[in-house]
C-alpha positions in Angstrom: -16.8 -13.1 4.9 -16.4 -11.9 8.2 -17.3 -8.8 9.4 -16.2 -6.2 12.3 -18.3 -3.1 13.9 -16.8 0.2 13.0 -17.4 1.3 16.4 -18.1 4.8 15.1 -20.8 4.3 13.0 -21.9 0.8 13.5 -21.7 -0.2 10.1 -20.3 -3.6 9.6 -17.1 -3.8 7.9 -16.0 -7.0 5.3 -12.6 -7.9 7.4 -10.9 -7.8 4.1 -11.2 -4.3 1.7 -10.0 -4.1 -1.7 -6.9 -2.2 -2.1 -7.4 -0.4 -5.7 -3.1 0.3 -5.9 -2.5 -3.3 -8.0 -4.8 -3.9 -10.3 -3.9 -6.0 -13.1 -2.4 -4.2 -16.2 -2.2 -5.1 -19.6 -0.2 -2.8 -22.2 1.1 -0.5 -19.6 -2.7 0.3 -18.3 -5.5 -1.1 -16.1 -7.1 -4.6 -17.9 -10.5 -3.6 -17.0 -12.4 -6.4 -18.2 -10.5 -8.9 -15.6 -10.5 -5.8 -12.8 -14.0 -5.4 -13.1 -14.6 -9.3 -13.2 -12.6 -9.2 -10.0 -14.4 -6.7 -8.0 -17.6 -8.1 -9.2 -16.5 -11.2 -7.4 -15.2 -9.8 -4.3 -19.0 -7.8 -3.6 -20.4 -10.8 -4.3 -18.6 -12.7 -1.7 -19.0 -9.9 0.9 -16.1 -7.5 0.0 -18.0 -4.4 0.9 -14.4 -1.8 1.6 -12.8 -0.4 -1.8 -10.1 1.7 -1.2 -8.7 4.1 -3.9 -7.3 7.5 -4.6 -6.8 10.2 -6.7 -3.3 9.4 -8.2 -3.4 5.5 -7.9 -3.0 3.9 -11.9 -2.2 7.5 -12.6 -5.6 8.4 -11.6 -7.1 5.6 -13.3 -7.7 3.7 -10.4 -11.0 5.9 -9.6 -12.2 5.6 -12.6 -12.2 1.7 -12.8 -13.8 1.6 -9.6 -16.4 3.8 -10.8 -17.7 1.6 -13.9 -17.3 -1.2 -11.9 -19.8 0.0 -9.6 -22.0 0.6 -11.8 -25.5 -1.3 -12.2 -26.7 -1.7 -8.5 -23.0 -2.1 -7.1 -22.4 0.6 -5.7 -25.3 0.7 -3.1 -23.8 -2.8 -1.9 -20.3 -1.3 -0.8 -18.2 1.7 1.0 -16.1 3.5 -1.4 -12.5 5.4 0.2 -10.5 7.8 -1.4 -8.0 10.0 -0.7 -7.2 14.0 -0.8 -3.0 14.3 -1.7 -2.0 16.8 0.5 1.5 17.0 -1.7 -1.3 18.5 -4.8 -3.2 20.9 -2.8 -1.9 24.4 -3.4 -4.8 26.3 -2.3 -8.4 25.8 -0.9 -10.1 25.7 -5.2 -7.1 23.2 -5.6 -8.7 20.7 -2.9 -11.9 21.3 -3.9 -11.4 21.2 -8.0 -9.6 17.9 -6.8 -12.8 16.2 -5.1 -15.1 17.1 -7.7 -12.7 15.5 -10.2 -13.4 12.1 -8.2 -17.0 12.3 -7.4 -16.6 12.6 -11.6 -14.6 9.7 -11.9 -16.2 7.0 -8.9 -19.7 8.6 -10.9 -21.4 9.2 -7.0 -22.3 12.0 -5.5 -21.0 11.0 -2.0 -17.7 9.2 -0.5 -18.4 7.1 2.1 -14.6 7.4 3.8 -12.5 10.4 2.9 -9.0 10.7 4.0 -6.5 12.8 3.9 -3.4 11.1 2.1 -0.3 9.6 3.6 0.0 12.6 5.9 3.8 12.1 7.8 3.9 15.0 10.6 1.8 17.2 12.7 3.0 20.4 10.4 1.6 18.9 7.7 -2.3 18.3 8.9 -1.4 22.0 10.5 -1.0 23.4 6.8 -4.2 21.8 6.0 -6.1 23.3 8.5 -4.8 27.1 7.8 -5.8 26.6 4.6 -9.1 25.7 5.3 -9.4 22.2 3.9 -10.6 20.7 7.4 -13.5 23.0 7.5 -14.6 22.8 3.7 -14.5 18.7 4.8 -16.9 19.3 7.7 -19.1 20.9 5.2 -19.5 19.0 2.9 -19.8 16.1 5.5 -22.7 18.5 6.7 -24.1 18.2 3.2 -23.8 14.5 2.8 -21.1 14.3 0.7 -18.7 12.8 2.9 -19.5 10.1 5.7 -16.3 10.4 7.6 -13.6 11.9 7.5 -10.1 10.0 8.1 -6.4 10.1 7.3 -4.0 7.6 6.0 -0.4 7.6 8.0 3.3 7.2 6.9 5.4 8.9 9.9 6.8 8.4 12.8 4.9 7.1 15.9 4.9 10.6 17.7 3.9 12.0 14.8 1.3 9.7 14.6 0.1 9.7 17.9 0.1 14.2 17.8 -2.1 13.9 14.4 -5.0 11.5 16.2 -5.1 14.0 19.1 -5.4 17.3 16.8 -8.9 16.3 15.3 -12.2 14.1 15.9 -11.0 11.5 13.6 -14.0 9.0 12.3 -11.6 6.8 10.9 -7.6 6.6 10.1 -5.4 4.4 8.2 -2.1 2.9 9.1 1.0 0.2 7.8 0.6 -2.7 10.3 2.2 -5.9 9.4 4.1 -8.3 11.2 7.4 -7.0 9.9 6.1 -3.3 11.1 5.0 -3.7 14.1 8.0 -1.3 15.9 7.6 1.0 12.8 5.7 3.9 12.0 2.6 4.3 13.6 3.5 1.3 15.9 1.5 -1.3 17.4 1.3 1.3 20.5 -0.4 3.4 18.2 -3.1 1.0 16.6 -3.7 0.8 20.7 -4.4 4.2 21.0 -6.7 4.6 18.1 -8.1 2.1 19.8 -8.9 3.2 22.9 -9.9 6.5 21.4 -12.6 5.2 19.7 -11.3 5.6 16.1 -11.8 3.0 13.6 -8.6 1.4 11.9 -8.1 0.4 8.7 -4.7 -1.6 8.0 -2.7 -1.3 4.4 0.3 -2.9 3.4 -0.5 -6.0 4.9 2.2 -8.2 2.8 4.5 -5.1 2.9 4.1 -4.7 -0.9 4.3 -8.5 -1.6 7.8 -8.9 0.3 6.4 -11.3 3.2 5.0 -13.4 -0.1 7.7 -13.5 -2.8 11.4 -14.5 -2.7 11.3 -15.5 0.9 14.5 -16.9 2.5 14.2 -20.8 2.7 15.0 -21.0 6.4 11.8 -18.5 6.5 9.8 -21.0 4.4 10.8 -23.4 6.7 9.9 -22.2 10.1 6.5 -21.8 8.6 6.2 -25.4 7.2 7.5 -26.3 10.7 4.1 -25.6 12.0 2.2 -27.9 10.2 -0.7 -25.4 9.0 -0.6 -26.0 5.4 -1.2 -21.8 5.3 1.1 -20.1 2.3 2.9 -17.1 3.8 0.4 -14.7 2.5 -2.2 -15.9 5.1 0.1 -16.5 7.6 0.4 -12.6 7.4 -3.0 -11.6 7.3 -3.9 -13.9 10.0 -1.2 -12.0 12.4 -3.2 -8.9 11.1 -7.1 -10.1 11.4 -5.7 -11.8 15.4 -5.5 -8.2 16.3 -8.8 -7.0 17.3 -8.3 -3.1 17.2 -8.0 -3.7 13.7 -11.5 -3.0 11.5 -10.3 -4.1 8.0 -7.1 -5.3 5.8 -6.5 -3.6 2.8 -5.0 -5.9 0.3 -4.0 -4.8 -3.4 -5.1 -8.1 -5.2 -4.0 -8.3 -8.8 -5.3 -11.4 -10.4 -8.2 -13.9 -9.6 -6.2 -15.9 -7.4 -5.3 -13.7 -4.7 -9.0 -12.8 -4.8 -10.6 -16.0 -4.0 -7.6 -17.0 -1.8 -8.1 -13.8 0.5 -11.6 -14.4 0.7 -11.2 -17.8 2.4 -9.2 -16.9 4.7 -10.9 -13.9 5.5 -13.7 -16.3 6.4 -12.7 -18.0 9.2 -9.9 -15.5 10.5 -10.7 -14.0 14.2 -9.2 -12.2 16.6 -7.4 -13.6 19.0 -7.7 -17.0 17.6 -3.5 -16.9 16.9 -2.1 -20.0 19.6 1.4 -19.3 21.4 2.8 -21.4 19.2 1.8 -20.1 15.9 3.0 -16.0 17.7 6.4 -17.9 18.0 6.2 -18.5 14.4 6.3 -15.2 13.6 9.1 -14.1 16.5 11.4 -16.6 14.1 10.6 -15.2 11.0 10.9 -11.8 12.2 14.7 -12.2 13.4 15.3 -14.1 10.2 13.8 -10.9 7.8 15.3 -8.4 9.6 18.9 -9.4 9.5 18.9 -9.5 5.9 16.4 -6.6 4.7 18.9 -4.0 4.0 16.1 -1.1 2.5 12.9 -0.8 3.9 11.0 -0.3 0.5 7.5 -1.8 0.1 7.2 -1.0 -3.4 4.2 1.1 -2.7 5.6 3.6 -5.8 4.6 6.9 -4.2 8.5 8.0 -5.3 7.5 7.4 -8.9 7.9 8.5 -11.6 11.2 9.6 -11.2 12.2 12.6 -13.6 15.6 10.8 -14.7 13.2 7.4 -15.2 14.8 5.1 -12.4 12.6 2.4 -11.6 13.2 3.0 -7.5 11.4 -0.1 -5.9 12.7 -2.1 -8.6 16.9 -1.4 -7.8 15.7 -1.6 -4.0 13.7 -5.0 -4.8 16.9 -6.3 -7.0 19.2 -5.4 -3.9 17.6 -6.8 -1.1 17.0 -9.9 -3.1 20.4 -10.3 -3.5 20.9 -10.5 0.5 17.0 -11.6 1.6 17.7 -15.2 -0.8 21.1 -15.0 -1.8 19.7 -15.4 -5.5 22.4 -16.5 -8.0 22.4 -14.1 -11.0 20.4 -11.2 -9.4 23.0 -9.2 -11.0 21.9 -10.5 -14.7 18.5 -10.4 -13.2 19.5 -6.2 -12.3 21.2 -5.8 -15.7 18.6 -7.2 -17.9 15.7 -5.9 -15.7 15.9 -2.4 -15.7 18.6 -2.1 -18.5 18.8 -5.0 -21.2 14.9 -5.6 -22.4 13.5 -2.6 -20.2 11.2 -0.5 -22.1 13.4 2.2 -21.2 16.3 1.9 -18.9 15.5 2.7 -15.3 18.7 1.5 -13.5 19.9 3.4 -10.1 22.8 5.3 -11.6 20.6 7.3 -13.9 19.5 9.3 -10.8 19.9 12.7 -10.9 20.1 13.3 -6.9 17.1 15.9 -7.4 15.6 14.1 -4.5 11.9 14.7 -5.5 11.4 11.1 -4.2 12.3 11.7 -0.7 9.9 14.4 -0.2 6.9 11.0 -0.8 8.7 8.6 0.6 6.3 6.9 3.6 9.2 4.8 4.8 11.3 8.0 4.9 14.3 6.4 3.0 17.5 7.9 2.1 16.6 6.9 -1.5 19.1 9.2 -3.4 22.1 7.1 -0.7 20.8 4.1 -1.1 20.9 3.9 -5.1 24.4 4.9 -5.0 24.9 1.3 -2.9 22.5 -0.3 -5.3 24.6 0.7 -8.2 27.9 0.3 -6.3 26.9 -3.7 -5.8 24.9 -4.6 -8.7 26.2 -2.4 -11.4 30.1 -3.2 -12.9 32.3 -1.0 -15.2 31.0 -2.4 -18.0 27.5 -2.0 -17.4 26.1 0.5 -19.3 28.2 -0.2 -22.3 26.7 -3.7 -21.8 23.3 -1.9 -21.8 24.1 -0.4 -25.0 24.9 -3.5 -26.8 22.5 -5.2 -25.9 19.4 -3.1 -26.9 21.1 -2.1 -30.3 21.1 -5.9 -30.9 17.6 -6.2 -30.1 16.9 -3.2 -31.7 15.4 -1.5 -28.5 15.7 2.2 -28.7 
């Protein structure tokens, strides 16, 4: 496992950190047994970044961590978690929110605390005239905190106004090689950069989208280059060539991805990408583009929905349908989120409250854009169909 320097601190970093988003589930919950198992392995083979926070796995995800650290673990590793700005009502809010986490990671200390998926200046301003910065600084001051960070889902102004506003230990940013023009920019992992602040990199594989259901003639200009890499590490690697970049969060859900991440996280340095390979990813880039129509990651910060649409999964069915070209993405849609669902969570059942906008990082029009998801991919008949279907099966 490599490391890097967090040029703050000078502790040494594991290149790759455990994202705590996608653990596996079993029965509509966390399968601790194999989660544990998994992060037992990943310490083990130098994993020493966890990154959770209070509301991932409907606040489960702290939790997990927390037993899994158990037993001399957590010693061995930095834990991060997150404050949700969107929760905090008042000053006892935040703080009845912390304590609830030192509860549930069972430590009396975080080593990186941020401030959650903060979008604009006015936002970190609200936090500071409620007195949420300086009740951070003191309990830094008491050792309860280590450093004190943000995570970032705005535009790159935005971005760049936040990092100037505070003496940021650390922050946390979107970079992948489909972002690099979006949100806080490549310009802006520069400027962290050259201001000294430590960066750590989520959404790598842009919630599994540069992995799964790739467009042939994508799969192709990567075989082209005769690296025998899969697409997942082609990513990462045009993450980990950057050297402003500390450590790659990556939300690993089974074994696989675990021990596959971990090799190449082993031999993947900076600046080590060749012109050649960089052209790679100038293809692919043109190819992806063209045919994303919504900008979703599936990152689930819009969910739940009150009216029970399944959000990423209409925007994952629709882009499918231009990204691949998939035959029977409509059955796919209709049997999905409709047919054998658990409930039905198709995109005409929104209600156009717009709750899901106000969380959105990528800042879509989602209540727009699931009109044109049901427009394409929903007929007449389709909800009738529905109905049939799941009084046959006997699905309430």
């Amino acid at each position: 496992m490599l490391t890097r320097i967090n040029q703050k601190n000078g502790e040494e970093l594991s290149i790759l950190g455990f994202g705590c988003m996608r653990f596996p589930t079993r029965a509509g919950g966390i399968d601790e047994p194999r989660a544990i198992k998994m992060i037992h392995n990943a310490i083990e083979k130098g994993v020493n970044y966890f990154d959770t926070a209070y509301i991932y796995h409907g606040g489960k995800s702290e939790s997990l961590l927390g037993k899994a650290l158990m037993g001399g673990y957590r010693e061995r590793v930095k834990i991060a978690t997150k404050l949700p700005p969107f929760m905090v009502k008042n000053l006892d809010n935040a703080k009845k929110i912390f304590n609830t986490q030192l509860e549930r990671l069972q430590t009396d200390y975080i080593d990186y605390y941020l401030l959650h998926m903060l979008t604009d200046k006015a936002g970190f301003d609200r936090l500071v005239d409620m007195g949420v910065l300086k009740w951070i600084e003191e309990l830094k001051a008491k050792g309860k905190i280590k450093n004190i960070g943000f995570s970032f889902h705005g535009a790159k102004n935005e971005f760049e106004q936040i990092l100037r506003a505070y003496p940021w230990e650390f922050c946390q940013i979107q970079y992948n090689y489909m972002d690099e023009n979006n949100q806080a920019t490549k310009d802006g992992l520069i400027l962290a950069n050259e201001m000294g602040i430590p960066v750590i990199v989520m959404e790598p594989l842009r919630g599994g989208k540069l992995v799964t259901n790739l467009p042939e003639d994508v799969k192709k200009v990567f075989a082209e280059c005769n690296r025998d890499r899969s697409p997942a590490e082609w990513a990462l690697r045009w993450i980990w060539n950057h050297p402003q970049v500390n450590v790659v969060l990556s939300g690993m859900s089974d074994e696989a991805q675990v021990e596959d991440n971990i090799r190449i996280a082993s031999d993947s340095y900076a600046n080590s990408l060749t012109d050649e390979e960089l052209g790679v990813f100038d293809n692919v880039k043109r190819i992806l583009h063209e045919r994303t129509k919504i900008p979703c990651t599936a990152c689930g910060y819009c969910m739940p929905c009150p009216a029970g649409v399944d959000i990423p999964g209409c925007f994952s069915h629709y882009n499918d349908k231009y990204l691949i070209g998939k035959k029977g993405i409509r059955f796919q849609y209709y049997r999905n989120l409709g047919a054998v669902a658990a409930r039905p969570s198709y995109a005409s059942q929104c209600i156009n409250c717009g709750k899901c906008e106000s969380h959105c990082p990528q800042e879509i029009s989602i209540r727009s854009e699931l009109k044109t998801v049901s427009k394409e991919l929903e007929s007449i008949l389709y909800k009738a169909g529905i109905a049939v279907a799941r009084k046959v099966m006997k699905i309430k």
